[in-house]
C-alpha positions as CSV (number, residue, x, y, z in Angstrom):
1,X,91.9,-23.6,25.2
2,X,92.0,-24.1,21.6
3,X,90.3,-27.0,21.7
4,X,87.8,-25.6,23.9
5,X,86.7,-22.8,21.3
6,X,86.7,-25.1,18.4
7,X,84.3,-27.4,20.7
8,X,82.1,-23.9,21.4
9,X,82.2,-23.5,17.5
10,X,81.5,-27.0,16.7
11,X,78.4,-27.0,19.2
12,X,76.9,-23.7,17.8
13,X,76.9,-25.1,14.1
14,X,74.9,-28.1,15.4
15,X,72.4,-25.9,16.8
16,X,71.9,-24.1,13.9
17,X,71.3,-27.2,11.9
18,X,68.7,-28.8,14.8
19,X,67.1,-25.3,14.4
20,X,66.8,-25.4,10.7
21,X,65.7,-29.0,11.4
22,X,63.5,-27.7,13.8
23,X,61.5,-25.3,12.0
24,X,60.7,-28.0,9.1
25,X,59.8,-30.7,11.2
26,X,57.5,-29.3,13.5
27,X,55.6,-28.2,10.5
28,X,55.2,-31.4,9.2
29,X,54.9,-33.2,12.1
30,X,51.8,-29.8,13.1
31,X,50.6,-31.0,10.0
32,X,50.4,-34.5,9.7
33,X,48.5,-34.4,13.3
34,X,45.6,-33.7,11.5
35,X,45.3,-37.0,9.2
36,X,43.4,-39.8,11.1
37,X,43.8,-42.9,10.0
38,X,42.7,-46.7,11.6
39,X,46.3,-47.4,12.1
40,X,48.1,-45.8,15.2
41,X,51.5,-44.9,13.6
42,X,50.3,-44.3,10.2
43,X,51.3,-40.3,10.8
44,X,55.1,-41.6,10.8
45,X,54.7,-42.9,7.3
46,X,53.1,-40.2,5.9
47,X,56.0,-38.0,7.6
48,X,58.6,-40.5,6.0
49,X,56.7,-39.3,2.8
50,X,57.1,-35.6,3.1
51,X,60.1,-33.8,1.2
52,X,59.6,-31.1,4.4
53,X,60.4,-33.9,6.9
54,X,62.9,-35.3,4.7
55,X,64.6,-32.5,4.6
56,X,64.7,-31.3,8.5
57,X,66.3,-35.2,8.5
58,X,69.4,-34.4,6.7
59,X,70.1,-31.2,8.9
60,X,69.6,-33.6,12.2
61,X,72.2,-35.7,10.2
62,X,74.2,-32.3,9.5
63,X,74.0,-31.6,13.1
64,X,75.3,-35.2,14.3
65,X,78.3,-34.9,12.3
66,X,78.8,-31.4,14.1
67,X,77.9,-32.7,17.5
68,X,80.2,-35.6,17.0
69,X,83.1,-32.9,16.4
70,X,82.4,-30.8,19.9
71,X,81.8,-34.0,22.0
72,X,85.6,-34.8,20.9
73,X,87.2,-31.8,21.8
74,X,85.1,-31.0,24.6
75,X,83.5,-31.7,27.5
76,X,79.9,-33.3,27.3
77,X,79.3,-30.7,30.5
78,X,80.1,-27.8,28.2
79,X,78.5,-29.6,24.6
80,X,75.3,-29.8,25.4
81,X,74.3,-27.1,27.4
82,X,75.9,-24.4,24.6
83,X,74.0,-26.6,22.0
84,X,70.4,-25.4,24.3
85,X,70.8,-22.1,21.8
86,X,69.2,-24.2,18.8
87,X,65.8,-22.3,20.1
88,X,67.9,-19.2,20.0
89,X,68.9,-19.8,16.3
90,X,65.5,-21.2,15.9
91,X,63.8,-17.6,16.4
92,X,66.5,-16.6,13.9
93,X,65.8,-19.2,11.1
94,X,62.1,-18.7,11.8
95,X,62.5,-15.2,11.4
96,X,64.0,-15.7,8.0
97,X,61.5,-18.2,7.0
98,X,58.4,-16.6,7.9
99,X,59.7,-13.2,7.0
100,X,58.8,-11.8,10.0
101,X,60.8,-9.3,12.3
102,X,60.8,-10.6,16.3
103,X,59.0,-8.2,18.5
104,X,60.4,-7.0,21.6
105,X,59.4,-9.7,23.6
106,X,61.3,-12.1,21.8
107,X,64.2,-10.1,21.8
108,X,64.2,-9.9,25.7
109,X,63.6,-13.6,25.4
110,X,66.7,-13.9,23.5
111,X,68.8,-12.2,25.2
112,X,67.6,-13.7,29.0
113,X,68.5,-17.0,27.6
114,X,72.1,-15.8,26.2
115,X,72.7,-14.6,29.3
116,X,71.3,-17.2,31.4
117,X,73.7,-19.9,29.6
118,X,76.4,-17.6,29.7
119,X,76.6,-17.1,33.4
120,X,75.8,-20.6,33.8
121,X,78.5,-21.8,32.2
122,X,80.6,-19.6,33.8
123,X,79.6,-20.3,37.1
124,X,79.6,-24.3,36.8
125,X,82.8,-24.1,34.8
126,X,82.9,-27.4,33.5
127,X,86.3,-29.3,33.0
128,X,87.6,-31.4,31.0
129,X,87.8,-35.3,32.5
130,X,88.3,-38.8,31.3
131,X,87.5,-39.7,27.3
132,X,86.4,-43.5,28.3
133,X,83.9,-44.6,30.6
134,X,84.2,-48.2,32.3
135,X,81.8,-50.2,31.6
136,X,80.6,-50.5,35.4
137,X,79.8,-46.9,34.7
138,X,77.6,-47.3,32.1
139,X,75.6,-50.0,33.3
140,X,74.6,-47.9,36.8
141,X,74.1,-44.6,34.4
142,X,72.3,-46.9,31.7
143,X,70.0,-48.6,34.4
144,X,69.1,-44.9,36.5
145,X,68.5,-43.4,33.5
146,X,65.9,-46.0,31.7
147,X,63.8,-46.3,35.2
148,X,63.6,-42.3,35.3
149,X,62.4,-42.6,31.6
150,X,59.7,-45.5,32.1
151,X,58.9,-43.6,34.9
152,X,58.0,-40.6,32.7
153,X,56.5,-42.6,29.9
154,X,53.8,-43.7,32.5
155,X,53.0,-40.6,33.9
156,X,52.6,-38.8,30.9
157,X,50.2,-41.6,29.6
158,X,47.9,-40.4,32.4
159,X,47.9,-36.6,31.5
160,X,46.2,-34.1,29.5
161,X,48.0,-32.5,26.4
162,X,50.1,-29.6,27.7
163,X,51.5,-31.6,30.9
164,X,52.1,-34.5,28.5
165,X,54.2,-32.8,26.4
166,X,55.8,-31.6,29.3
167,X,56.7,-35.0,30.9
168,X,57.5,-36.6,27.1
169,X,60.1,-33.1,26.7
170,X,61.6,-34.6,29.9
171,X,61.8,-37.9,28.6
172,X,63.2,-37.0,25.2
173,X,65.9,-34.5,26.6
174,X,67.7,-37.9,29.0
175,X,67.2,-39.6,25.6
176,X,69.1,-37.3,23.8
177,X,71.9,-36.4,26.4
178,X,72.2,-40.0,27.3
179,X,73.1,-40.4,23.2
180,X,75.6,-37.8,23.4
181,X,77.5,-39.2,26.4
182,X,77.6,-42.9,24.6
183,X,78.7,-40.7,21.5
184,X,81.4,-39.0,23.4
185,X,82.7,-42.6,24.5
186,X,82.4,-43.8,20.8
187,X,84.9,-41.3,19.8
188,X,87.0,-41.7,21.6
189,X,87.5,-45.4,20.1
190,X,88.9,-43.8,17.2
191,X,92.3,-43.6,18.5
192,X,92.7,-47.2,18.4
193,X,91.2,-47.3,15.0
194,X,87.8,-47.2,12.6
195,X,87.9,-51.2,13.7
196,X,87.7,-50.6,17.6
197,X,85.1,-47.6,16.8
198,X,83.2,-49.9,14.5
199,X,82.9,-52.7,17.0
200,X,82.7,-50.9,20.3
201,X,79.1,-51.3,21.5
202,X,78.9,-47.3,22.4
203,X,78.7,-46.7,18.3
204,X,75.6,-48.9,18.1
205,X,74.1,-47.7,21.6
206,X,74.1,-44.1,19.6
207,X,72.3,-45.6,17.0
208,X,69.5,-47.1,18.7
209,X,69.3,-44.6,21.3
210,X,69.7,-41.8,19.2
211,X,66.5,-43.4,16.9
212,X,64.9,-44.0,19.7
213,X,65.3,-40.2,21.1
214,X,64.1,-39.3,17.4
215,X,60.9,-41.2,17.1
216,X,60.0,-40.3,20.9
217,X,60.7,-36.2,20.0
218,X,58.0,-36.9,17.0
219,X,55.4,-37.8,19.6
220,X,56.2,-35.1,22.1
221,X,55.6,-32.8,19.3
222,X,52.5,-34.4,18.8
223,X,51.3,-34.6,21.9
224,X,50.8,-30.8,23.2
225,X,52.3,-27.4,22.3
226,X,55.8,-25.8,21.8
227,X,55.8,-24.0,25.0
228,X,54.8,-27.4,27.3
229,X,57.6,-29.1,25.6
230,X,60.5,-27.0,24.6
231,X,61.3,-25.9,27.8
232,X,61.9,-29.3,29.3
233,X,63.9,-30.5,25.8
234,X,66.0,-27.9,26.3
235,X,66.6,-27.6,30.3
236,X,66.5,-31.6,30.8
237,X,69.3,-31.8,27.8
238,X,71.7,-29.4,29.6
239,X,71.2,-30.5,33.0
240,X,71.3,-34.2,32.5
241,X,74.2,-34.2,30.3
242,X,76.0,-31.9,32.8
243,X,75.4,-34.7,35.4
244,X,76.5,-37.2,33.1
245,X,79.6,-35.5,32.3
246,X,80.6,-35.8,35.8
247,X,79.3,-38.5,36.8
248,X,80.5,-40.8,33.6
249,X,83.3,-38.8,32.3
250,X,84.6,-37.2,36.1
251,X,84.2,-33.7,34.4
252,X,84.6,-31.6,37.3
253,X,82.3,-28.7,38.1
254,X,82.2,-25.6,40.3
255,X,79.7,-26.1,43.0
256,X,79.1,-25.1,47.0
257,X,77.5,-21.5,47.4
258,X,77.6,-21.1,43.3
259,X,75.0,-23.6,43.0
260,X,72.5,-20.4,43.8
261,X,73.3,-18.1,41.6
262,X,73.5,-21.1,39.5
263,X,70.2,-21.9,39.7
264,X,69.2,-18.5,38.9
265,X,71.2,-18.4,35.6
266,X,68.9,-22.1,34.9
267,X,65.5,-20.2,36.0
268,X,66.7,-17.0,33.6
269,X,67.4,-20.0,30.3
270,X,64.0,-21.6,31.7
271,X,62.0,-18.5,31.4
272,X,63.8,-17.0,28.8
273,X,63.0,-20.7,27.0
274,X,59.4,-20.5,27.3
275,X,58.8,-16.9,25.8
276,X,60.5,-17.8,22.4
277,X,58.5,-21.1,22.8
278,X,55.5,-18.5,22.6
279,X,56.7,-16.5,19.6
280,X,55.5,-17.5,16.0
281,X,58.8,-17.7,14.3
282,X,59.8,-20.4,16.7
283,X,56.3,-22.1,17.4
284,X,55.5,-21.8,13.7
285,X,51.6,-20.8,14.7
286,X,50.0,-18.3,12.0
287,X,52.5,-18.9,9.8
288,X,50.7,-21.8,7.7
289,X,50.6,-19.7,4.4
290,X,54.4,-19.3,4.2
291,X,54.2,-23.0,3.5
């Protein structure tokens, strides 16, 4: 149980610091969207040149360090889905930054996705399973995941802004919980060593997938609004990593006739989600002079 709460604690303070992140980033990535240039990826070197993006880096690396902590005392079931309240902290941070006091409906927002996680989690009740995953495993996980994501990199090359974002979000959010499993297998190496965690290819599957993940969250952010996008970041996230820690890691969860109320406690985070996507302390939208 210990464990367990310093896993809770450990995945909060890593969505604070993807919120902080948050908030600077998709300023300067709002920002840079406007520079046209001859050269298709030019944006990501003028980002690269931006003390604002710079800074949001260092709090992703603040929150990979804090991630890396949960995922080892905890389940990747439980991990990822608590680390969905980054857009909770990120109405907080906003708040702060933009000086600006949430109205009601942000509030109500807030609080639908609090308890929509809560009960969730609760319902589900994610345990604990196995800290290494064969490598037979992997290779089906690795191989279902990559089609589902070419899959969505086509489709959303034939839509329209807000449904692009959409399908990118979705795309982005395996990514990412497809980083955190192999990150979850990494550390566990550590017992044996900082050799075996050194050479085990899971530390330098994080790596590339985790850069990948990165540089594809730049152009969802680029490619439609906050509310197309956020919602499936943060829904695909918890649900794919909650299917990876069972499926991967043999975390067991709490199914049968739960799984309705279970889906309604997704459908409260999901709509609860999209109205502080809406909100200008977490969008960042008629803010531009605070900057």
């Amino acid at each position: 149980m210990l464990l367990l709460i310093v896993s809770v604690v450990l995945a909060l303070m890593a969505a604070l610091a993807n919120a902080a992140a948050s908030v600077l980033q998709r300023r300067a990535a709002a920002t840079e969207k406007a520079v046209s240039t001859g050269r298709r990826f030019s944006w990501l070197t003028h980002l690269l040149h931006r003390p604002v993006w710079m800074w949001g880096s260092a709090m992703l690396g603040l929150s990979g360090i804090c991630q890396a902590g949960a995922l080892a005392t905890g389940p990747l079931a439980v991990v990822q889905p608590v680390m969905a309240t980054e857009l909770l902290f990120t109405l907080v941070v906003g708040s702060v930054f933009f000086h600006r006091r949430p109205d009601t409906r942000a509030w109500w927002a807030f609080l639908s996705m609090v308890l929509g996680l809560a009960a969730f989690l609760v319902l589900v009740h994610p345990t604990a399973g196995t800290t290494r995953v064969p490598v037979g495993r992997w290779l089906a996980a690795g191989a279902g995941l990559l089609t589902v994501v070419i899959i969505l990199l086509v489709v959303a090359a034939r839509l329209p802004s807000a449904p692009r974002a959409t399908v990118l979000g979705a795309a982005t959010a395996i990514g990412f919980s497809g980083t955190a499993a192999l990150m979850k297998d990494a550390i566990a190496r550590l017992s044996d060593g900082i050799v075996a965690l050194l050479t085990a290819w899971q530390t330098y599957g994080v790596a590339v997938l985790g850069l990948a993940s990165f540089l594809l969250l730049q152009v969802t952010l680029r490619a439609g609004t906050l509310v197309a996008s956020q919602p499936a970041l943060t829904l695909g996230d918890s649900l794919t990593s909650v299917v990876l820690g069972a499926v991967l890691f043999d975390e067991k969860l709490t199914l049968g006739w739960f799984i309705l109320p279970e889906l309604a406690a997704i459908a409260l985070v999901g709509a609860g989600s999209v109205q502080l996507a809406r909100t200008p302390e977490v969008s960042g939208k008629g803010q531009e002079g605070v900057w």
